[in-house]
C-alpha positions in Angstrom: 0.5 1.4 -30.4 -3.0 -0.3 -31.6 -5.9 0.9 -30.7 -6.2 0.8 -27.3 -9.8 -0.3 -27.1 -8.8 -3.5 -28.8 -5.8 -4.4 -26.5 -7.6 -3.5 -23.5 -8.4 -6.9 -21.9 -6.9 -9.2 -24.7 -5.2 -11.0 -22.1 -8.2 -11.5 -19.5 -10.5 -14.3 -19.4 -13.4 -11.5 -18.6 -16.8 -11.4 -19.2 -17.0 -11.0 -22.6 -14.4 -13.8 -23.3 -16.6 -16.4 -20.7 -20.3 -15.4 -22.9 -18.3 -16.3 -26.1 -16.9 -19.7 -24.9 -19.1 -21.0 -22.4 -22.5 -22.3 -23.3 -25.6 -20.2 -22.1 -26.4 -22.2 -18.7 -22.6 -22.8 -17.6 -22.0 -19.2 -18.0 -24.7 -18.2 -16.0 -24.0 -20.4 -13.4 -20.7 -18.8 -13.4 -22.3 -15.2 -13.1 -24.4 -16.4 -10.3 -20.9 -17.8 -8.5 -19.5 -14.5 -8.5 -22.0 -12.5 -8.4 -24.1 -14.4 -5.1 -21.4 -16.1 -4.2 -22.7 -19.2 -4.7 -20.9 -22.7 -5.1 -19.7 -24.1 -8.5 -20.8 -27.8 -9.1 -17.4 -29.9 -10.2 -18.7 -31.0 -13.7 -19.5 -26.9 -14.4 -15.7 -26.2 -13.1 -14.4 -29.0 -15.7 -16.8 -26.6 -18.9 -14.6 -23.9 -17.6 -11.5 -25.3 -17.1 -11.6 -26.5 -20.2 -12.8 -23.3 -22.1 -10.2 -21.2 -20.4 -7.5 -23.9 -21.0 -8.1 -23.4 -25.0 -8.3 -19.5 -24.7 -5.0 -20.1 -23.0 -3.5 -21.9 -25.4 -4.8 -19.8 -28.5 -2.9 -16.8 -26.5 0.5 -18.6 -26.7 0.2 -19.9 -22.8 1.9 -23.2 -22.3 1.2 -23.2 -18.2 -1.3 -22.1 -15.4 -0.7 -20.9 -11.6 -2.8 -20.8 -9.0 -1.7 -17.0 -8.1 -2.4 -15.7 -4.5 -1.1 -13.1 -2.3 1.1 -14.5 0.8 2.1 -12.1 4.1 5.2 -11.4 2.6 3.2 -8.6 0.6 4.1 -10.0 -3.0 2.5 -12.5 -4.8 2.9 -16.4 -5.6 3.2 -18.4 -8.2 4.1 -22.3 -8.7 3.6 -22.8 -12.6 2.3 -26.6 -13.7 2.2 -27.7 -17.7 -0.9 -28.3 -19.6 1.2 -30.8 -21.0 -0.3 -34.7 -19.7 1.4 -37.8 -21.0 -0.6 -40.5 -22.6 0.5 -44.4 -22.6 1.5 -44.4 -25.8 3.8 -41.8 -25.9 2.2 -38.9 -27.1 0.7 -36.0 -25.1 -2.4 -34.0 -24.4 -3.2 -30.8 -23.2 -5.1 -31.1 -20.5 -6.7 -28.8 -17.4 -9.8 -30.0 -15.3 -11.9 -28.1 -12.6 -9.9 -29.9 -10.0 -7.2 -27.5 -11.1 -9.3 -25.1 -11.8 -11.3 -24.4 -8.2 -7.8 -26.0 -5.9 -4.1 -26.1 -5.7 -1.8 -27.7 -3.4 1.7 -25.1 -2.7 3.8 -25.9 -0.4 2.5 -23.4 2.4 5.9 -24.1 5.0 7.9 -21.2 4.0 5.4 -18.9 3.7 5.5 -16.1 6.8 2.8 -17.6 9.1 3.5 -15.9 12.3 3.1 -19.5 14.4 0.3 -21.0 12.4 2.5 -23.9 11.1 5.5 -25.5 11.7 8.3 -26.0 9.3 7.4 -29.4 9.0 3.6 -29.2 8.4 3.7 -27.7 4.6 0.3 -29.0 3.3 -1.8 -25.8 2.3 -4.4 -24.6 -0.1 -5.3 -22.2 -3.1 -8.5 -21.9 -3.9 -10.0 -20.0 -7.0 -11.3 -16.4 -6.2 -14.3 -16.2 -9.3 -14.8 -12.4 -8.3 -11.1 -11.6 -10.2 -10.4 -12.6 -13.9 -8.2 -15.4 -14.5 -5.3 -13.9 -17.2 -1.8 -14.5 -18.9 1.3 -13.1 -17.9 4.5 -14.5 -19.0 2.7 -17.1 -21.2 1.1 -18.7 -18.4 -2.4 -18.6 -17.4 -3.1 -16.8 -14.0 -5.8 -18.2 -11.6 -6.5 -15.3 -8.8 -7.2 -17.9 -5.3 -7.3 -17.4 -2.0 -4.7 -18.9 0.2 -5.2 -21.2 3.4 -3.3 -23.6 5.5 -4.3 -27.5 5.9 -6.4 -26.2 8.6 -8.2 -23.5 7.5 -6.4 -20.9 8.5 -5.8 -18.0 5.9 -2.0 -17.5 5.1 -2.9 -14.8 2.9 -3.9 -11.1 2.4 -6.5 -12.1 -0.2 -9.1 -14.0 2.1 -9.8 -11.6 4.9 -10.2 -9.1 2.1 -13.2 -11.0 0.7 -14.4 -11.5 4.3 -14.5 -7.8 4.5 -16.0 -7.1 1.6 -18.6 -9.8 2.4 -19.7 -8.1 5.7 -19.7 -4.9 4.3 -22.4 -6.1 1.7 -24.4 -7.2 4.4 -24.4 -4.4 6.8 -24.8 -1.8 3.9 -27.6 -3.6 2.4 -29.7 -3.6 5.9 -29.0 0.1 6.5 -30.6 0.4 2.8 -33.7 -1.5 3.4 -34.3 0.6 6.5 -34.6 3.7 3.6 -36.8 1.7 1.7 -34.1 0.2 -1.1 -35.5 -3.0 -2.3 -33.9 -3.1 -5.5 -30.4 -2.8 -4.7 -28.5 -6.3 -4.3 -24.9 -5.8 -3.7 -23.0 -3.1 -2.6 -19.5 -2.6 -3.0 -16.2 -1.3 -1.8 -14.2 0.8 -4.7 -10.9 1.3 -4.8 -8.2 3.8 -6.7 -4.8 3.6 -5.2 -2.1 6.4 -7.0 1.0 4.6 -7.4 4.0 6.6 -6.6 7.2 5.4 -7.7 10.9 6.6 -8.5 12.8 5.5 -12.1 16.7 5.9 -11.8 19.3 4.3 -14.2 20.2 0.8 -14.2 23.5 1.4 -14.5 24.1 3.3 -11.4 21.5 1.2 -9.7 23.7 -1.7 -9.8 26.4 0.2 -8.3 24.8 0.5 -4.9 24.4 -2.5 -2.9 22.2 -0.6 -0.6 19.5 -0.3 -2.9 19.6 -3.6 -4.7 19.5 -5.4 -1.3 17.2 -2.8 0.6 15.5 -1.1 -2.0 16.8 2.0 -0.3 20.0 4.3 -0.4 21.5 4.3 3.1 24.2 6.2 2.5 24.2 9.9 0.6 24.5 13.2 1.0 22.3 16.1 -0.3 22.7 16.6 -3.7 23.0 20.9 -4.4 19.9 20.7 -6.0 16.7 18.5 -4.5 13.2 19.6 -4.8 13.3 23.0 -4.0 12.3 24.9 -7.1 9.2 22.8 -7.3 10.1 21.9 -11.0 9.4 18.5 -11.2 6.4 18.1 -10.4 4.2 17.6 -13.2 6.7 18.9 -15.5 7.1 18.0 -18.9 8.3 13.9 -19.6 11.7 13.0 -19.9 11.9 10.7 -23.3 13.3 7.8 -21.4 10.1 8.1 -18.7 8.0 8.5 -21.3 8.8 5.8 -23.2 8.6 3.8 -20.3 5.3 4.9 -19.5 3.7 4.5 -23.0 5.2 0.7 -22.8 3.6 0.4 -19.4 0.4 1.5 -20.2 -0.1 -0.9 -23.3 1.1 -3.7 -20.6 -1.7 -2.6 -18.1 -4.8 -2.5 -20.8 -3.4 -5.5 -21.8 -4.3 -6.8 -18.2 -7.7 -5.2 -17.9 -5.8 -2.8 -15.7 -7.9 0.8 -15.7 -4.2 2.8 -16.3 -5.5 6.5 -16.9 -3.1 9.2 -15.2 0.8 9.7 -15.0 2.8 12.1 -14.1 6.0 13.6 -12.5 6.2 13.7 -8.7 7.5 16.5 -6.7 10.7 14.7 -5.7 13.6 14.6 -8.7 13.2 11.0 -10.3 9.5 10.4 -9.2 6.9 9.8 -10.9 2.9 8.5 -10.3 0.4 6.5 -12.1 -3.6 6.6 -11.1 -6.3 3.7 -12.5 -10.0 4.1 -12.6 -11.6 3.0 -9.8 -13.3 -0.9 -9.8 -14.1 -3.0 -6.6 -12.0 -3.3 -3.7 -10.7 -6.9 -4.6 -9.9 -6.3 -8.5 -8.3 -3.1 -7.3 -6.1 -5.2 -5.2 -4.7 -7.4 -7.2 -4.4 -5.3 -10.1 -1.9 -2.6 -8.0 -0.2 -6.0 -7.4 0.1 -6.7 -11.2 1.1 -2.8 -11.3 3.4 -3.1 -9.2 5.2 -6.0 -10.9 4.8 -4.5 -14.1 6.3 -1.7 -13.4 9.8 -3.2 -12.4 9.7 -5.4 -15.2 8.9 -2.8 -17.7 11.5 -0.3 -16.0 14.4 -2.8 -16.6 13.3 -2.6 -20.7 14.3 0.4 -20.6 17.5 0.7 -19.0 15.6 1.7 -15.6 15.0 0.2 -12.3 11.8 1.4 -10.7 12.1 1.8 -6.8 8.9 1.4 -4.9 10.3 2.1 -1.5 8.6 4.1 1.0 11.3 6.6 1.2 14.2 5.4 -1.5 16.4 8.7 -1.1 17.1 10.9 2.5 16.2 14.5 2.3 13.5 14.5 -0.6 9.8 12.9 -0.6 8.8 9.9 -0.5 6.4 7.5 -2.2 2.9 7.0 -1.1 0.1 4.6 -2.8 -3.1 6.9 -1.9 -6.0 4.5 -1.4 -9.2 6.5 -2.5 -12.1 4.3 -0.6 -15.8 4.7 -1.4 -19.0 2.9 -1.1 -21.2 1.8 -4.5 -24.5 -0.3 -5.1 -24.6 -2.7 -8.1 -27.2 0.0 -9.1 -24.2 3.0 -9.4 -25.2 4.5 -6.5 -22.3 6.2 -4.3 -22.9 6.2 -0.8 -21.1 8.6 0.2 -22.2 11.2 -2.2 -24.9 13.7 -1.1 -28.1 13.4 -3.2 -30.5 15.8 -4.3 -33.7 14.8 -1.9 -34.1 14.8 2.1 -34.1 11.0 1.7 -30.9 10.6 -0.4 -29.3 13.3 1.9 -30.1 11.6 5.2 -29.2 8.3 3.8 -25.1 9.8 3.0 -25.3 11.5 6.6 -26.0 8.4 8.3 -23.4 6.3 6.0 -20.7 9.7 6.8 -21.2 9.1 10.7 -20.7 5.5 10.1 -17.2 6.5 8.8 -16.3 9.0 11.2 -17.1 7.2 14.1 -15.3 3.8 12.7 -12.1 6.4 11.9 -12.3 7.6 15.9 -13.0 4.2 17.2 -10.1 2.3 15.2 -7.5 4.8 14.5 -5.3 2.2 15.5 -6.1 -0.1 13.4 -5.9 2.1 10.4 -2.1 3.2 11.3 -1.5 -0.1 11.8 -2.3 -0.9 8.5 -0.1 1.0 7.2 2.8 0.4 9.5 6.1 -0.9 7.9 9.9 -0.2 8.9 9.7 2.0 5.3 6.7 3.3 6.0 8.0 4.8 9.2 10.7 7.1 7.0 7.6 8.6 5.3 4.8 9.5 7.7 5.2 12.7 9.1 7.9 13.8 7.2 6.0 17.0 5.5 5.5 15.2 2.3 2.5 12.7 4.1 0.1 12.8 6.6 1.6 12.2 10.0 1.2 9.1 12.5 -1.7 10.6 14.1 -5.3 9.4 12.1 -8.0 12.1 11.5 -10.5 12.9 9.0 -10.5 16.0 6.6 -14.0 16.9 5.6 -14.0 20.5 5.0 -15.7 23.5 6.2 -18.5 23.3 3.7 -19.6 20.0 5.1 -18.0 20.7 8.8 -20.8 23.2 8.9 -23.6 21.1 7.9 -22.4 18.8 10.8 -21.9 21.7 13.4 -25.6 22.7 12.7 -26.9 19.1 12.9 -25.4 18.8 16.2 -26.6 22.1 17.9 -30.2 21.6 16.1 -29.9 24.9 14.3 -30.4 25.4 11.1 -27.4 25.5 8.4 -27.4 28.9 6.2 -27.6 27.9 2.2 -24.8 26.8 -0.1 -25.8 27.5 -3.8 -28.8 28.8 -2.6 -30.7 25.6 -2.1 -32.0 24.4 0.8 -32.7 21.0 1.6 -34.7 19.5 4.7 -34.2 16.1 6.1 -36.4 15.8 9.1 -36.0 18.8 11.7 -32.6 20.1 10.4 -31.4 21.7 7.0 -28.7 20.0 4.5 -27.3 22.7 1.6 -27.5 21.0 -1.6 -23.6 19.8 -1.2 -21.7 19.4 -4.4 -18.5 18.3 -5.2 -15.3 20.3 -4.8 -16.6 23.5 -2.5 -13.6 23.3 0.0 -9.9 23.1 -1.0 -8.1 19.7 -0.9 -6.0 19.0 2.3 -3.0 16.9 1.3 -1.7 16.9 4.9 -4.2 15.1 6.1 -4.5 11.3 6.4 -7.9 10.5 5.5 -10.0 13.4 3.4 -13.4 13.2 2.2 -13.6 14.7 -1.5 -16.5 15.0 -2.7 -17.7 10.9 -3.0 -14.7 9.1 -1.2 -12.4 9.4 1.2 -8.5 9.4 0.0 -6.4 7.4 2.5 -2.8 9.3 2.3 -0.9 7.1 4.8 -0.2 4.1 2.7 3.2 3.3 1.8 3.9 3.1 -2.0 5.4 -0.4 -1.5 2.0 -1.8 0.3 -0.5 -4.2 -0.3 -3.6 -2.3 -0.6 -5.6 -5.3 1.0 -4.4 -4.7 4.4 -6.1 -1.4 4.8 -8.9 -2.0 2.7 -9.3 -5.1 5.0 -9.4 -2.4 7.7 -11.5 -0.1 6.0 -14.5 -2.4 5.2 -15.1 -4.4 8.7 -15.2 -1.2 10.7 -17.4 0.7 8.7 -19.3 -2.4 8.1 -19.3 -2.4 12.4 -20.7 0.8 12.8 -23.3 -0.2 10.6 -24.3 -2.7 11.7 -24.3 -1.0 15.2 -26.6 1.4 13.5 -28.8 -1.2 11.9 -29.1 -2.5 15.2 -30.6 0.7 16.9 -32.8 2.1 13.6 -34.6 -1.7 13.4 -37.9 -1.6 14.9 -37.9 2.2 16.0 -41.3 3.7 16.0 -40.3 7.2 14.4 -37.6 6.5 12.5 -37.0 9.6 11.1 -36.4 11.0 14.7 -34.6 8.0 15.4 -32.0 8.7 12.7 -31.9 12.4 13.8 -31.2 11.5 17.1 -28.6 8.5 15.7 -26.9 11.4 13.8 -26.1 13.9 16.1 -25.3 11.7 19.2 -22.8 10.1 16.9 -21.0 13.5 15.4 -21.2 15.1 19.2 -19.8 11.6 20.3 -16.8 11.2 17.6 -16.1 14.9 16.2 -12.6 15.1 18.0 -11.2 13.0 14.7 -12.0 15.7 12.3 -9.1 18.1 11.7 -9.5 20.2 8.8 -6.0 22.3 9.3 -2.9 21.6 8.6 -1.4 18.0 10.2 1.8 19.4 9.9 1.8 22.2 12.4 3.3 21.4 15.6 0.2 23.0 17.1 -1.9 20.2 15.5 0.5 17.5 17.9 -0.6 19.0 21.0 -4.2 19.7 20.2 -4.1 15.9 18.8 -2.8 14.6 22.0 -5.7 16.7 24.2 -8.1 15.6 22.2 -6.9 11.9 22.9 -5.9 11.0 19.4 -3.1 8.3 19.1 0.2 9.1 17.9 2.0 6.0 17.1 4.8 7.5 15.7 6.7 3.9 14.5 5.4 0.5 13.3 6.5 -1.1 16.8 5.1 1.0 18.9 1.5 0.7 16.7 1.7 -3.8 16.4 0.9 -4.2 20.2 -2.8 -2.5 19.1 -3.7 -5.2 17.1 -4.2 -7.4 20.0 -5.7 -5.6 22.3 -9.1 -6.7 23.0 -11.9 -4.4 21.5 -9.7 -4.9 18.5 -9.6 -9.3 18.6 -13.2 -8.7 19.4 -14.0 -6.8 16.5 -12.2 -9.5 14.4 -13.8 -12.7 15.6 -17.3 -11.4 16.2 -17.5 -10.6 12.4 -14.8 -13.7 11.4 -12.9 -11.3 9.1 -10.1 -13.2 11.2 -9.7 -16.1 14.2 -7.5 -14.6 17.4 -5.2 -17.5 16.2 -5.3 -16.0 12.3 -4.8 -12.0 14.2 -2.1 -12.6 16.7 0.0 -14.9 13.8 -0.2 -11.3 11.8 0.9 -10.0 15.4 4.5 -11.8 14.9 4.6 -11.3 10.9 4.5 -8.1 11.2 7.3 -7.9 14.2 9.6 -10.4 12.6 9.2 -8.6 9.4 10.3 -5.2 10.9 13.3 -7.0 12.7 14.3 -8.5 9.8 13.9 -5.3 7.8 16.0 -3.7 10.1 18.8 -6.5 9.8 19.3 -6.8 6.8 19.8 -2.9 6.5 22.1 -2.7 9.3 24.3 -5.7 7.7 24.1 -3.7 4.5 25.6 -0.7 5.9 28.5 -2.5 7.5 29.4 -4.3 4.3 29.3 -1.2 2.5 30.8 0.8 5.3 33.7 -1.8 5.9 34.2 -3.0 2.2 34.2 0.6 0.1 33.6 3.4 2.4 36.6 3.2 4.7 38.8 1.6 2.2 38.6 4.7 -0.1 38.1 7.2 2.4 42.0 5.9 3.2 43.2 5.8 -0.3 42.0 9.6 -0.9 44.1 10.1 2.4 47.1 8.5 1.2 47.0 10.4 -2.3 46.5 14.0 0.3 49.6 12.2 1.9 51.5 11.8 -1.2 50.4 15.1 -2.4 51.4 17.4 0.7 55.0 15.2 0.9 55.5 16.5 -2.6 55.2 19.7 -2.1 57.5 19.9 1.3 60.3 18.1 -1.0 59.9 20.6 -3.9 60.1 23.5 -1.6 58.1 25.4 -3.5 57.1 27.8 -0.5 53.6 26.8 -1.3 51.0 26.7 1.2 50.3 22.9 2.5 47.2 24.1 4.9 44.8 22.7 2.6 46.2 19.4 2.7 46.6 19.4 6.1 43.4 20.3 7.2 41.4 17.8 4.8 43.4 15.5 6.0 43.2 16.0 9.3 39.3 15.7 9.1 39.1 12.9 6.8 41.7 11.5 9.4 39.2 12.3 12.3 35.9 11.6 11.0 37.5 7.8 9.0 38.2 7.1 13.1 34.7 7.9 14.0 33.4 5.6 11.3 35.2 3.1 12.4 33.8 3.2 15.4 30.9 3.3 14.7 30.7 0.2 12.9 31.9 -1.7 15.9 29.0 0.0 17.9 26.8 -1.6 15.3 28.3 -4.8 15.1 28.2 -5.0 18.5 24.9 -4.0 19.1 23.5 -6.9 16.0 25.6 -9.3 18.6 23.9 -8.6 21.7 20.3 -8.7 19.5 20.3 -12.0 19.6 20.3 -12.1 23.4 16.2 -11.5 22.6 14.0 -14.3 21.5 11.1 -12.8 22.0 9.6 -11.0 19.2 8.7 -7.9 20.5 11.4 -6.8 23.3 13.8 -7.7 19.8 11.8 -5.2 18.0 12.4 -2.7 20.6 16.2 -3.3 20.4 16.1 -3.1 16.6 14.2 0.8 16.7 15.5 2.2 19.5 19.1 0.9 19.5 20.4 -0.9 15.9 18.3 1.9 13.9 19.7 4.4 16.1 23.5 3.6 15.4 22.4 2.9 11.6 21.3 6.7 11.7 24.7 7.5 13.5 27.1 5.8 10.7 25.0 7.1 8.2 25.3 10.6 9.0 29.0 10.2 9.4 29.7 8.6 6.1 27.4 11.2 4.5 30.1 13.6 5.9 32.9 12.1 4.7 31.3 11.8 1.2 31.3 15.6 0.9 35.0 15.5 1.8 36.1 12.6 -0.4 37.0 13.4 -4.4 34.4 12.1 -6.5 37.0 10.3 -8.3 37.9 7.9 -5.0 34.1 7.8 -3.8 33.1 4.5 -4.1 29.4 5.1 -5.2 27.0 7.1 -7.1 25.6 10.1 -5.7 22.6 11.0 -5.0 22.4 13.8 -7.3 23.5 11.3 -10.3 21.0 8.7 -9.2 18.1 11.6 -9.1 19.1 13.2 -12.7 20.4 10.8 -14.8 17.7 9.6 -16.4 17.3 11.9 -19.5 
């Protein structure tokens, strides 16, 4: 491989690349675009344009895209030549600021919930400065922001930036009120671990299931899963190393912080972990993973599955988003700091967190809620449904004695004062890690466990940043003006952890016991994605929305149906999967295997061997039995996807899709799964699951 410091960023119009090919005042004007966010003047987009059309070219790109990030939770790309024909026959290559700073994809077909009709298709991409433009596929990438013809955005991208936007602002008053006047933009920052699973090609494209689900809906436990533990962070395979070596040098190349890999605890999984960088790189740079990853995978002879929960009876992928607060000055909010005034300043921005976590636990399940989500949370290898903070008993303590006035015995010996109570000097990594719960504090950030490995991180990012940016405000609001506003924030401090300590849980989320104290302490437990949705829209949660335009009611209730029709659909597809397969492979070979029993206890009777035919007789009489029941149940399911249509309305068809399609789905399943341990593997139609989990040596 070359030296990775010279590959790192090769294909990224960054920074360094701009200072080299701009000249001094366009490139400064750029830095103050994304930087301030101020407006680029046209004839400074054309300098650009033009300089990053000859990088472009020099890099072997013959294209450009406008590349965005529409609700279906993948990205977009229409590709248009440099190429531009003169009159006399030759041709130019040519890209102006026009192109540069707007595009014009078609925007019908995109998922947008109601916002447009098939027939209005005008929409807009418009370039986000804040993320490098770079080359993939030998065409150049422009990250923009999606939008419809009137304004609405049809994207995950925009409300992002929104959120990132008033987080900025609400941070940087809390600041002044502590006496920063230096500090100019503070930041969201992101690291999301990228769980995945690598199985081979070759059996991959034996099941239809997971080539048109991503998913295996039929299979039965394998004799050996995850039980020894030996997986996990066990030595490579060559095949996975390979393929994470290759991957790697694909990610530098991107700018993409690639840093840890390793196994997973399930057979076949594996995880990969960048270095963290601002909430909107971070974003579309797990996109970019994510891509890479399958693309990389198929180089190999692999197929990398980034389904929530690919195989039945062993873990499932997560994409833990580790969230934390920075200033441009690489300050982290939320870490503790070594005087009274650096210590008061993280308590006030930790009660902004745990009160936004109590207030909008709905939101954050919500925005994590998919139909393969739902197989994973609360499965005892994630968090469950039900939101609450981990903060351990280190910390727990400091905010037990800040609430009773009382003062907080030492840890390490130090004490520290910050107006009438007493904050230990709190360093990193005193309490244990608590991977059962979904959203731990450790140390600087807090690790957000519930997001499914298939997920756009924007979503809950999105949700992360305007309520904390909320409750700051709120606090802003109330610490402006007071006349001792060190009792103020005392007072501010306490009320709030008496107020909102119910959503700290520091046990384990697992327990049975932790369901029934969650339910009297009046936590949520939305245990699937359509019983979460309907929160979106309830008021306090619209209102939060408009009143700091992260999104219009229009732009939330349109994500209201997207997500519906996109469970629904989900749903479908998977329930016509299973019939095809069911109808097509399972039942025809189920009866061949029966007819070669047949032949084989027929034989026997006419030879007269006086051997004993039980055996025969018995499998077949099962097969037999449990063939009948599959058969019915396929008619149960094809006649429940019949009387699904009977609902046009997009929730009540939701309903029918969980609580009776899914159901029936679950039914067949677990009869074929039977049937599969009766069947010779010779007459089985499919791979099993234990070839599909260890075959990749």
């Amino acid at each position: 491989m070359s030296n990775v410091t010279e590959i790192f960023g090769s294909l990224v119009f960054n920074e360094q690349v701009m200072k080299q090919r701009l000249p001094a005042e366009t490139f400064a004007a750029l830095k103050r675009t994304i930087e301030e966010g101020r407006s680029l003047d046209r004839s400074i987009a054309n300098v650009v344009a033009n300089a990053m059309k000859d990088w472009a070219i020099e890099k072997g790109a013959t294209h450009f895209t406008h590349w965005f990030q529409p609700m279906t939770g993948i990205t977009a790309e229409k590709h248009e030549g440099f190429l531009c024909p003169q009159d006399d026959g030759s041709a130019i290559m040519h890209f102006s600021g026009k192109e540069l700073i707007r595009g014009e994809p078609d925007a019908s077909s995109f998922p947008s919930g109601g916002l447009r009709a098939t027939f209005e298709a005008r929409g807009y991409t418009a370039w986000d400065a804040t993320s490098f433009a770079f080359i993939k596929d030998k065409t150049l990438c422009i990250p923009t922001a999606f939008c419809s013809y009137g304004g609405e955005a049809l994207d995950k991208k925009t409300p992002l930036l929104r959120s990132m936007e008033l987080l900025n602002k609400q941070a940087l008053r809390i600041l002044r009120l502590f006496g920063d006047t230096q500090t100019i933009k503070v930041n969201t920052t992101v690291g999301p671990e990228q769980e995945y699973f690598l199985i081979d090609k070759e059996m991959y494209e034996k099941r239809r299931d997971l080539i048109y689900c991503g998913r295996a809906l039929f299979g039965a436990k394998p004799p050996k899963g995850q039980e020894l533990d030996d997986h996990y962070f066990g030595s490579l395979k060559d095949r996975v190393s390979e393929f994470m070596h290759d991957l790697d040098k694909e990610l530098w190349k991107l700018g993409i912080f690639a840093k840890t890999e390793h196994n997973e605890v399930a057979p076949a999984q594996h995880e990969l972990a960048p270095v963290f960088t601002t909430a909107n790189i971070a974003t579309d740079h797990n996109q970019l993973t994510m891509e890479l990853m399958r693309k990389v995978a198929g180089r190999h002879g692999l197929v990398c599955l980034l389904h929530e929960k690919p195989f039945a009876g062993v873990n499932g992928s997560g994409k833990h988003n580790n969230w934390s607060i920075s200033t441009d000055r690489g300050v982290n909010l939320l870490e503790p700091g070594d005087s009274p005034s650096e210590n008061a300043q993280f308590l006030l921005f930790l009660a902004a967190v745990i009160k936004g976590v109590d207030e909008y636990q709905d939101l954050l399940r919500i925005s994590v809620a998919s139909a393969g989500n739902d197989h994973r949370l609360g499965a005892n290898e994630a968090p469950p449904a039900i939101v609450s903070m981990f903060v351990g008993d280190d910390l727990m303590e400091v905010l037990d004695a800040i609430e009773t006035g009382s003062a907080c015995g030492p840890m390490n010996k130090v004490e520290m004062r910050i107006g009438v109570h007493t904050l230990p000097r709190f360093t990193r990594d005193t309490t244990d890690r608590n991977r059962t719960s979904p959203f731990a504090f450790t140390g600087n950030k807090f690790e957000f466990r519930m997001v499914g490995s298939s997920q756009s991180i924007a979503d809950c990012n999105t949700m992360l940043n305007t309520i904390i940016a909320e409750e700051l405000r709120q606090f802003a609001d109330q610490l402006d003006g007071a006349e001792d506003f060190e009792a103020a924030l005392n007072d501010l401090i306490r009320k709030t952890i008496t107020d909102h300590k119910r959503i700290i849980f520091n046990g384990n989320n697992y327990s049975e016991e932790w369901v029934e104290e969650a339910q009297s302490r009046g936590l949520l437990n939305l245990k699937s994605t359509v019983e979460a949705l309907p929160y979106l829209i309830k008021e306090k949660n619209i209102d939060l929305f408009v009143k700091n335009k992260i999104f219009t009611e229009t732009e939330l209730r349109s994500r209201y149906e997207i997500l519906l029709e996109k469970y629904a659909k989900t749903i479908n597809i998977e329930a016509l999967t299973m019939l095809d397969m069911a109808k097509k492979d399972i039942l025809p070979s189920c009866m061949r295997y029966q007819e070669f029993l047949a032949h084989t206890l027929l034989e026997k009777r006419q030879l007269n061997l006086g051997l004993s035919d039980g055996a025969e007789e018995d499998l077949i009489g099962r097969i037999s039995s449990l063939t009948g029941c599959l058969y019915n149940k396929i008619g149960l399911l094809e006649a429940a996807l019949l009387d699904v249509k009977e609902y046009t309305q997009s929730k009540p068809q939701a309903d029918f899709y969980r609580d009776t399609v899914f159901v029936l789905m679950q039914e067949m399943r677990a009869v074929a799964d039977e049937l599969e341990g009766l069947v010779a593997k010779e007459y089985w139609p499919y791979p099993g699951y234990g070839e599909l989990l260890f075959s990749v040596q």
